[in-house]
N, C-alpha and C positions, 0 to 999 in steps of 0.2 A: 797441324793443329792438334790430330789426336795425341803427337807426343809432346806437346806442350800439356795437355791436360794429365797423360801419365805419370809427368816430372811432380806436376802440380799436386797430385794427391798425395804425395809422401808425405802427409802431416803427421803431427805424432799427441792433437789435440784429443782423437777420437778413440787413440789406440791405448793396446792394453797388452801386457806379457804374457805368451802364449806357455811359459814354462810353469808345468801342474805344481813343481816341487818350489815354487816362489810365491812368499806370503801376499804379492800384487798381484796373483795370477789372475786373468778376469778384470782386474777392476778397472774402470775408466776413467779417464783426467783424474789419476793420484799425483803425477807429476813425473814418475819414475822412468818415463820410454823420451828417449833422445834418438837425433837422426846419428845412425853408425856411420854409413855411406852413401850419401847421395849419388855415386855415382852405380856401385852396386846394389842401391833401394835397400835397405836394409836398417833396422831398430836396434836401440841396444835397452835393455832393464838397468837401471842404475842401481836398485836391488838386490839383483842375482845376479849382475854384472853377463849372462848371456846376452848374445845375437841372435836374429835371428830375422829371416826375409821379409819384405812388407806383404809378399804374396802367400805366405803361407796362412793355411787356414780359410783358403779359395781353391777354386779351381785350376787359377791361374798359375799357381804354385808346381815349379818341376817343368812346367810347360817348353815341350821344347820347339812349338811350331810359332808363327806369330802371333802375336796377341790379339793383335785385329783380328784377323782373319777368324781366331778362335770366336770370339763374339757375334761375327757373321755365319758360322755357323750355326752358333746356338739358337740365334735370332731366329735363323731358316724351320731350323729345326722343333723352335715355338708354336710356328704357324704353320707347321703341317707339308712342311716340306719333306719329300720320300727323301731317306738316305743314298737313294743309289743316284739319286739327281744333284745332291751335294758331290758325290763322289768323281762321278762327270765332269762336273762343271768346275771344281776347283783341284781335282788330279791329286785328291787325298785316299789312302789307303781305308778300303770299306770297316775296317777294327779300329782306325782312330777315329770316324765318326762317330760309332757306336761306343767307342769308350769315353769320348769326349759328350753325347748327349748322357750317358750314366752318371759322369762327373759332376754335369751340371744338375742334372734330378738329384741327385743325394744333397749338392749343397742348398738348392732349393727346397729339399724338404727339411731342410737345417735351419734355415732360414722363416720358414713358414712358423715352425714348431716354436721358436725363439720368439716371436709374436703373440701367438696365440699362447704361450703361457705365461706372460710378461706383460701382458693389455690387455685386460677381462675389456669387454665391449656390453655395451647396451643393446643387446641382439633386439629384441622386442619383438621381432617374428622370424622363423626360421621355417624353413622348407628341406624337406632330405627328401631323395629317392636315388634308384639304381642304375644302372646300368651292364648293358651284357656286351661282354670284348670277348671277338676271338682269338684264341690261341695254341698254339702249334701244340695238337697231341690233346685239345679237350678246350675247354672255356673258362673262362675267369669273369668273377661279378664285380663290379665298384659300385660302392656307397656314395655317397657325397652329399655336403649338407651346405646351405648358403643362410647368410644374415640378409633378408632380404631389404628392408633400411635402405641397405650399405653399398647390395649388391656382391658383399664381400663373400667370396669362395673359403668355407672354415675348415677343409680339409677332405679325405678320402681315404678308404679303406678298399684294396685288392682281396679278392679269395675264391678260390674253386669253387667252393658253395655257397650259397647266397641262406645262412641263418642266423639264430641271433647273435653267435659269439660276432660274426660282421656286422650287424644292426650295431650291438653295443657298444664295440670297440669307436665304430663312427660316435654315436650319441655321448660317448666320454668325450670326444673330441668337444662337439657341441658345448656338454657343460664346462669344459676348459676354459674357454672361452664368454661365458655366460658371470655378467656380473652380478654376483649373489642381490637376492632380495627386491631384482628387478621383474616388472611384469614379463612376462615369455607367452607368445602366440606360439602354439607347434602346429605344420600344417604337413600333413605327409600323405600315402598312396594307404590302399586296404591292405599293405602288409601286417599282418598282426605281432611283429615279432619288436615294430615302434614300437606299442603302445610298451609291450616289457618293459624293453631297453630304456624308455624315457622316463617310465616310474623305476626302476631300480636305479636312475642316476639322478634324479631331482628329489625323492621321498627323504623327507626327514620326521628323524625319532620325535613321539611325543611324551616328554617325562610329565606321567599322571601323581608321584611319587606313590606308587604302590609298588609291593617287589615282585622282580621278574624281568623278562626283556619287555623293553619300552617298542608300544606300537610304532606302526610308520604309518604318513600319511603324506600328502601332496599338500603341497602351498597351494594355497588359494587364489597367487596371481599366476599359475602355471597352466594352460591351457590348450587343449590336442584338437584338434580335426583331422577324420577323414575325408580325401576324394575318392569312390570306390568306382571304378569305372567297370560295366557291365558289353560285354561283346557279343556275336553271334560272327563266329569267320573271322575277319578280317572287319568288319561293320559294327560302329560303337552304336551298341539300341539303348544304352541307359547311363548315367552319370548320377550319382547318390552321394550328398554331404552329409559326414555323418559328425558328431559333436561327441566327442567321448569324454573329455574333459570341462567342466565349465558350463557356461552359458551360449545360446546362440548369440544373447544380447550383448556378452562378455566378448565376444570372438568378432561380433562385426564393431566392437567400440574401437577395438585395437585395431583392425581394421582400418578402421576410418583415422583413427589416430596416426598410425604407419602411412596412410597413402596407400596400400598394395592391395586393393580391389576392394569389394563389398560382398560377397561370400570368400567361404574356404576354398581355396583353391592350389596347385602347383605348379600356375604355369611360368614361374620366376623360376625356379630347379629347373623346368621342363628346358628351359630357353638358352640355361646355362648351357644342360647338356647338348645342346645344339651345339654352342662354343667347343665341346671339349670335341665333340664329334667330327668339325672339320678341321681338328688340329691333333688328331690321331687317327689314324688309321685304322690301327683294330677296331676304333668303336662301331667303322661304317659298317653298314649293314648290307649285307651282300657283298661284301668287299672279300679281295685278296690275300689282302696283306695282312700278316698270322707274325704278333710276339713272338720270343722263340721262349723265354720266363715270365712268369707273373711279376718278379723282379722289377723287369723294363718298363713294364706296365705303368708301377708304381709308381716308380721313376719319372718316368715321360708324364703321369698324370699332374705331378709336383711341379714341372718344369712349365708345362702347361695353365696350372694354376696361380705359381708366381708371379709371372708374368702379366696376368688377369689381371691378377692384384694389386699388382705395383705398378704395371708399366702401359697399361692401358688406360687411358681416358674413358669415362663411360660417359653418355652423353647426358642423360637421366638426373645422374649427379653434380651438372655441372649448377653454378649460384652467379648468380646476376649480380656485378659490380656499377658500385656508382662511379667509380674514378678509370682511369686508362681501358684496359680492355673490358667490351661488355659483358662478359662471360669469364668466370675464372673455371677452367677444367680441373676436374677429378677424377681419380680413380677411385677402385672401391677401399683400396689400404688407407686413402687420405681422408675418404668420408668415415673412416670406423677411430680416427686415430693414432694410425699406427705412422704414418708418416707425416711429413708436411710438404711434400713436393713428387713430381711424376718421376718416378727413377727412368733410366737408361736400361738394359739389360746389363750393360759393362755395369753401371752400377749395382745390380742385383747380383751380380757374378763378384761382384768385389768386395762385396758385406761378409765383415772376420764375424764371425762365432766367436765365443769364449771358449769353445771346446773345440781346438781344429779335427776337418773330419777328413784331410788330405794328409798322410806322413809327415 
């Protein structure tokens, strides 16, 4: 059956010509891409008159192991599977695991990226915080920010030190993704280096027409809280919501609007990281097992979150049908828009870019 469905995807409806120097390049259903060989899978551009693989522009491209078994892999290695337990268990050489989970993280953050600049979402509340990964020879910090709505995971930033050039680079992520002119709840930790990062990427100029540089100022539907949580040891003695932006009455309207609690809070990021925790390793805490680059990190964090995204059902989201099944399931990519159905991993490993990122 699965090589009934391998045969089956060679369409040539979705597809598009991977050559830069051809005036089709990128573009989809112009008409121009014909089957070359069905037998060798393969496109031709009626255009440029090149060929070229239906695999290329994947992972799967050059692949010289099976292809299944590549997908089972990657699947394992989703959910937090050790490498050296793949390597065991299926008598693969410990450098094609590791080269095959990089393959699949690069095209998964290809993929992520292609979303999120191509489908502004109606975030309406957003939750960011960090996280600390060990790694071999020092530590690395991740960022990470979710639409909480959606449930949707908006992306992550890796780095040695946890400041704002990290805050910011994430919060651009955020507004990437942010449909201009829509209300925005921000809800984040007592790091003070948000609060920057979110007014130098939402502040817009206000022409008073006097001459000179034009003031900045913050839209009026754009609004921050903090959680600043207060310790003694290892013992939480105080929790403080602080309003930095906005109104209290602003922040619990959205609030109640969104469904995502009745004060400011993080514990929708807090619950992510939980996720991302038992499906890497570095993140555990007290744990062993040490990245050998921030690199892999990164990598692993995409591969991680794609998969979130697309290929998990969350339960949260799922909507009550009047006809056949009671329940239609979602993930969080189908509640924001970005897709209309639960992909496969094979499927998320098999989405061309316009820009291939494999030879």
């Amino acid at each position: 059956m699965l090589k009934e469905k391998t045969t089956a995807s060679l369409t040539k409806e979705n597809d598009f010509c991977l050559n830069p120097d051809c005036s089709a390049s990128g573009k989809v259903a112009e008409g121009n891409i014909v089957v070359h060989s069905h037998k060798d899978k393969r496109y031709r551009c009626c255009t440029c008159k090149k060929t070229f693989s239906a695999s290329k522009g994947t992972p799967f491209y050059r692949l010289h192991k099976d292809r299944n078994l590549f997908v089972i892999v990657v699947t394992l290695l989703s959910a937090g599977c050790p490498p050296q337990a793949i390597v065991a268990a299926y008598g693969l050489d410990e450098r094609t695991v590791y080269d095959w989970h990089k393959k699949s993280g690069t095209h998964s953050q290809g993929v992520h990226h292609h979303h999120l600049n191509n489908k502004p979402v109606d975030l309406q509340h957003v939750q960011a915080d960090e996280l600390y990964a060990n790694r071999q020879g020092g530590h690395s910090w991740m960022a990470m920010a979710m639409a909480v709505p959606y449930r949707l995971w908006l992306g992550g930033v890796c780095s040695p030190i946890r400041n704002l050039h990290l805050i910011q680079t994430l919060v651009n992520m955020v507004h990437i993704a942010w449909l201009p002119g829509k209300a925005l709840l921000i809800c984040v930790d007592g790091l003070s280096s948000y609060v920057t990062a979110f007014y130098h990427a939402f502040r817009e100029k206000v022409h008073t027409g006097k001459p000179g540089r034009p003031p900045f100022r913050l839209p009026g539907y754009i609004w921050l809280g903090q959680v600043i949580k207060k310790c003694s040891g290892r013992r939480l003695k105080e929790v403080i919501r602080r309003v930095v932006w906005g109104s209290s009455e602003q922040i619990e309207e959205q609030l109640k609007k969104t469904k995502t609690g009745t004060k400011i809070n993080t514990s929708y990021i807090e619950r992510l990281n939980a996720t991302f925790r038992s499906c890497m390793a570095a993140l555990t805490r007290r744990g062993r097992a040490l990245v050998h680059q921030e690199e892999n990190l990164e990598k692993g964090m995409y591969l991680v979150g794609c998969v979130y995204n697309f290929c998990k059902e969350h339960r949260s989201l799922r909507i009550r049908q009047t006809q056949g099944k009671k329940w239609q399931q979602r993930t969080p990519a189908m509640a924001a828009g970005w897709t209309d159905h639960v992909w496969s991993v094979e499927e998320l490993l098999s989405f061309r870019l316009p820009i291939p990122l494999h030879g």
